[in-house]
N, C-alpha and C positions, 0 to 999 in steps of 0.2 A: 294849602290851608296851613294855617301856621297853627303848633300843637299848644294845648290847654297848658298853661301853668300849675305847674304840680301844687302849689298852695290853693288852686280854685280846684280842681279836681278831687283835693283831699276836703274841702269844704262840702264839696257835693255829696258825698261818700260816706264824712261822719253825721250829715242832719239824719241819717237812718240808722244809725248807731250807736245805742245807748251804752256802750263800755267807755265811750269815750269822755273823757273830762278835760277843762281848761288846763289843767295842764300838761294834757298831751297835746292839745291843741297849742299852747305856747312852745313844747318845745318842738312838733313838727314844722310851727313858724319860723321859730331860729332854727332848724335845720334847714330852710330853703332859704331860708336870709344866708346863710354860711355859704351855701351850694351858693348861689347867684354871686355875693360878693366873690366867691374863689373861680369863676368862670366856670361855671355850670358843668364841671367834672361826675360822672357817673361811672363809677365810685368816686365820692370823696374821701378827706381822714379828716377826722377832729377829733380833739381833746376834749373828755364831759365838761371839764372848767371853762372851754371856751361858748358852746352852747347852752353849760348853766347859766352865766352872764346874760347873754343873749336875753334868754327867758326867764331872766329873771328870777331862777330857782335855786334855795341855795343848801338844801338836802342832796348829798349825791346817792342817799338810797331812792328817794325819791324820782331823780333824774334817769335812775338805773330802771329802776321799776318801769315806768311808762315807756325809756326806752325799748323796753324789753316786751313788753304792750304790744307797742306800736306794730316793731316785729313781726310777732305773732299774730296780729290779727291783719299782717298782711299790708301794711301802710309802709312800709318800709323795708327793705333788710339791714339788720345790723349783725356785723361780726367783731366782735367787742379785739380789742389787741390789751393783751396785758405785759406791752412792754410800754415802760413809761415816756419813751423817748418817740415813739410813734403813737401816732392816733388810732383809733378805732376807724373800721372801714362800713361807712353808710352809705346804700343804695336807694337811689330815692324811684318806688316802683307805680304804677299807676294802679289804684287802686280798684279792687273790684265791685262792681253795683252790687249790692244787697237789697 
């Protein structure tokens, strides 16, 4: 059996989840549009300026915040990289039924 796509998975997951907002919802969609276009590496590394694009967001508190969400409420791991020249490392984890 071939496994769930982590963007329906996380679908499933937030309709019971009221912390969650469109724009976490866009930027966990550009984060598996990244993953998928980069050949579904788990970890990936990306730049916030590449996933803000993505989704469309063009606050990087903004983008930092829900990533930071996400995170924590278990949708993802993120380990932020503050060197500039590398990306941030994002796991993309399956998410638990609430």
């Amino acid at each position: 059996m071939k496994p769930k796509d982590p963007l329906a998975t996380f679908f499933e997951a937030v309709q019971r989840d009221p912390r969650i907002s469109v724009t976490h919802i866009g930027i966990y969609a550009a984060l598996t549009e990244y993953w998928r276009a980069h050949k579904k590496p788990n970890p990936f590394q990306a730049f916030s300026h590449e996933i803000m694009q993505l989704a469309r967001i063009t606050a990087s508190t903004t983008y930092h915040k829900c990533v930071r969400d996400l995170h924590r409420y278990g949708y993802l791991r993120y380990e932020p990289s503050y060197d500039r020249n590398r990306g941030s490392r994002v796991y993309l984890v399956r998410p638990e039924k609430k």
